[in-house]
N, C-alpha and C positions, 0 to 999 in steps of 0.2 A: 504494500500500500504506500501512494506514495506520502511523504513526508507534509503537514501541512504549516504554515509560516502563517506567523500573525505580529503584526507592526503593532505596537503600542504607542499611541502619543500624548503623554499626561505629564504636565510639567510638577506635580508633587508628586516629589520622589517615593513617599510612602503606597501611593495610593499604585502609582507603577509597579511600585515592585509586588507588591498582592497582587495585581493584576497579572502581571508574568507570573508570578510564584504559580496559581491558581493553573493558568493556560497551557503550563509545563507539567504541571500535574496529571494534567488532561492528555499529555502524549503530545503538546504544539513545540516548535520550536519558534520563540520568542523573542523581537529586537524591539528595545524602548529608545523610543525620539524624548525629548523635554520641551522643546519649539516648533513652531512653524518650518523655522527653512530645514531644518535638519529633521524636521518629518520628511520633507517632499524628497530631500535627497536620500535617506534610508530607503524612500520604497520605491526610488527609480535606479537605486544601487541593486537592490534584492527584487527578489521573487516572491511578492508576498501574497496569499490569499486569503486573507481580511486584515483589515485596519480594526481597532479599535482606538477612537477618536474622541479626544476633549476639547470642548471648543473653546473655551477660555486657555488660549495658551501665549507666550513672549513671541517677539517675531513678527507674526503674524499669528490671525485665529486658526481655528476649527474650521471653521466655516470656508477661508479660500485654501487650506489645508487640502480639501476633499473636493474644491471646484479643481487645482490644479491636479491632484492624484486622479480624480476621472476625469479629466480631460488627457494623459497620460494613458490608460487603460483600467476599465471596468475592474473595479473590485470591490465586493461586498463590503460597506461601513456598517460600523456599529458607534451610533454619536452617543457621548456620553455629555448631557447637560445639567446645571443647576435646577433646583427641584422649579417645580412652578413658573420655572422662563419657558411660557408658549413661542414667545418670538425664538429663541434657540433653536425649537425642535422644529417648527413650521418649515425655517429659513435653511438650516439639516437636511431635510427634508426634499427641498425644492433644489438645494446643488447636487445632492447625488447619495445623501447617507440612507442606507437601507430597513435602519431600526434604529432604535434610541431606550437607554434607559438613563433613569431620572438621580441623582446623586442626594443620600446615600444609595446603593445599591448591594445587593448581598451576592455575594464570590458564585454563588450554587447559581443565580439569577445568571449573570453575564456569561458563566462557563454555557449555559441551558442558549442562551440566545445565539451562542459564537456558532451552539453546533448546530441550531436548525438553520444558518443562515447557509453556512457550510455543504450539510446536506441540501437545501434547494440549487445548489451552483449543482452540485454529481447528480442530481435526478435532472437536471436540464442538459447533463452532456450524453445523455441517454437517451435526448429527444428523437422521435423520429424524422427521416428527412426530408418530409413531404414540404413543400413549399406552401406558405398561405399568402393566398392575394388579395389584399381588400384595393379595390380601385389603383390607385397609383403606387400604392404600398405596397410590396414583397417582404416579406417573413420566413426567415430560414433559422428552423428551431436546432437543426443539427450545426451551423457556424455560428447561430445567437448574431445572426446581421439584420439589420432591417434597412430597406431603402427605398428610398421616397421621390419617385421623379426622375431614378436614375441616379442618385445622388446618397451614400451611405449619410444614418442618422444613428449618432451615441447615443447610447442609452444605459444604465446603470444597470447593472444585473438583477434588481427586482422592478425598475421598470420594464424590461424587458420580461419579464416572468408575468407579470399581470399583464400584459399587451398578448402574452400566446396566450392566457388563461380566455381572458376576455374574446378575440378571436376564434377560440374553439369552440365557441358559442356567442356566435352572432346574433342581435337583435334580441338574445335571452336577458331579463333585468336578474342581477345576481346581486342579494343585498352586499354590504358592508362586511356581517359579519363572516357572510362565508367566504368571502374575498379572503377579510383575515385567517380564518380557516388554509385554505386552500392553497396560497401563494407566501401568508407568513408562517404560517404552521403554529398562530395565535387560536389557544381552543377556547378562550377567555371572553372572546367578544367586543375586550378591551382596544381603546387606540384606533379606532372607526376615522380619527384624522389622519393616520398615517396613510391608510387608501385615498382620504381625501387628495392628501398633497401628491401624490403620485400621480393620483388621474388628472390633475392638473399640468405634471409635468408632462405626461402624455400628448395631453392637448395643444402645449407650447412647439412641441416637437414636429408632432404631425399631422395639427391641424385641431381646431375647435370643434368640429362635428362631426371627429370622430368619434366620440364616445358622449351619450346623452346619462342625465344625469334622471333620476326618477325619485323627485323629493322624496323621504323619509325611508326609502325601501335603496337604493342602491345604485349601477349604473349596467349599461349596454352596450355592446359594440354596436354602431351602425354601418350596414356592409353597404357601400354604392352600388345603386342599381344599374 
């Protein structure tokens, strides 16, 4: 199996090293940044398959931390913010982080979060490689590319995981929480924003009417006729 790497970026030193201690425990092999520039250059030196990310950090934040690492190459985040900053999590959210927990957090919490993010990246390299086409759009689940016009479009790795989910049922309204269900492998219910701000980022990508929104129940792909 192979070996899995996880970037840590937390400028207090104690809070890092629990955080490694933990991820190492788990079988990870572990590198901790303290700032912004020396995050971005840790994980364009290495190989890494998820960040775990604080956005309060010297240098630069969290936040252009994770705009430059995915713009760079897709890789699963895990934003770690101050309790009750919605603006944190939203704006997380909207550059490219995949999950978020809230500080404090418990060691059992963050290890449980690394590995479902982990497992949704290996059940997507297992996708089959039928091609989906909604209008201008191609979707190829086996290279995880999408392109639009002719023209590749980034996408974060759980953008791209609710963009196949949602297209494998077109015009179906799938609420919120089976969303989280199904694509975070949240069985809780909880965090119904976190789909918000994705299906958002969706629509910045590829267009506003692709996906309609059906107050209080959830959203749908709409396929061009």
């Amino acid at each position: 199996m192979k070996e899995r790497r996880v970037l840590v970026v937390e400028d207090e030193r104690t809070i890092a090293e629990s955080v490694a201690a933990r991820l190492r425990a788990e079988g990870f092999t572990v590198d901790i940044a303290g700032d912004g520039p020396s995050a971005v250059d840790r994980f364009r030196a290495g190989q890494h398959d998820l960040v775990v990310l604080d956005v309060m950090l010297p240098g630069f934040d969290g936040l252009e931390v994770c705009r430059r690492i995915q713009a760079d190459r897709p890789v699963p985040v895990l934003m770690l913010t101050a309790r009750d900053d919605e603006t944190d999590l939203l704006v997380g959210l909207a550059v490219g982080a995949d999950d978020y927990l809230t500080k404090p957090f418990s060691m059992r919490e963050l290890a449980a979060r690394v590995h479902v993010l982990l497992r949704r990246v290996e059940r997507a390299t297992t996708a089959p490689p039928t091609t989906l086409r909604l209008g201008d759009i191609e979707i190829s689940p086996a290279e995880r590319r999408v392109v639009k016009d002719g023209a590749e479009v980034h996408l974060t790795p759980t953008e791209f995981d609710l963009l196949v989910h949602l297209a494998g049922r077109p015009r179906t309204v799938l609420p919120r929480e089976r969303l989280l269900a199904d694509v975070w492998g949240w069985a809780d219910g909880a965090g119904t924003r976190t789909v918000d701000s994705h299906v958002k980022a969706l629509r910045r990508k590829l267009g506003a009417d692709l996906i309609r929104t059906v107050h209080g129940v959830g959203y749908a792909l709409e396929v061009p006729a």
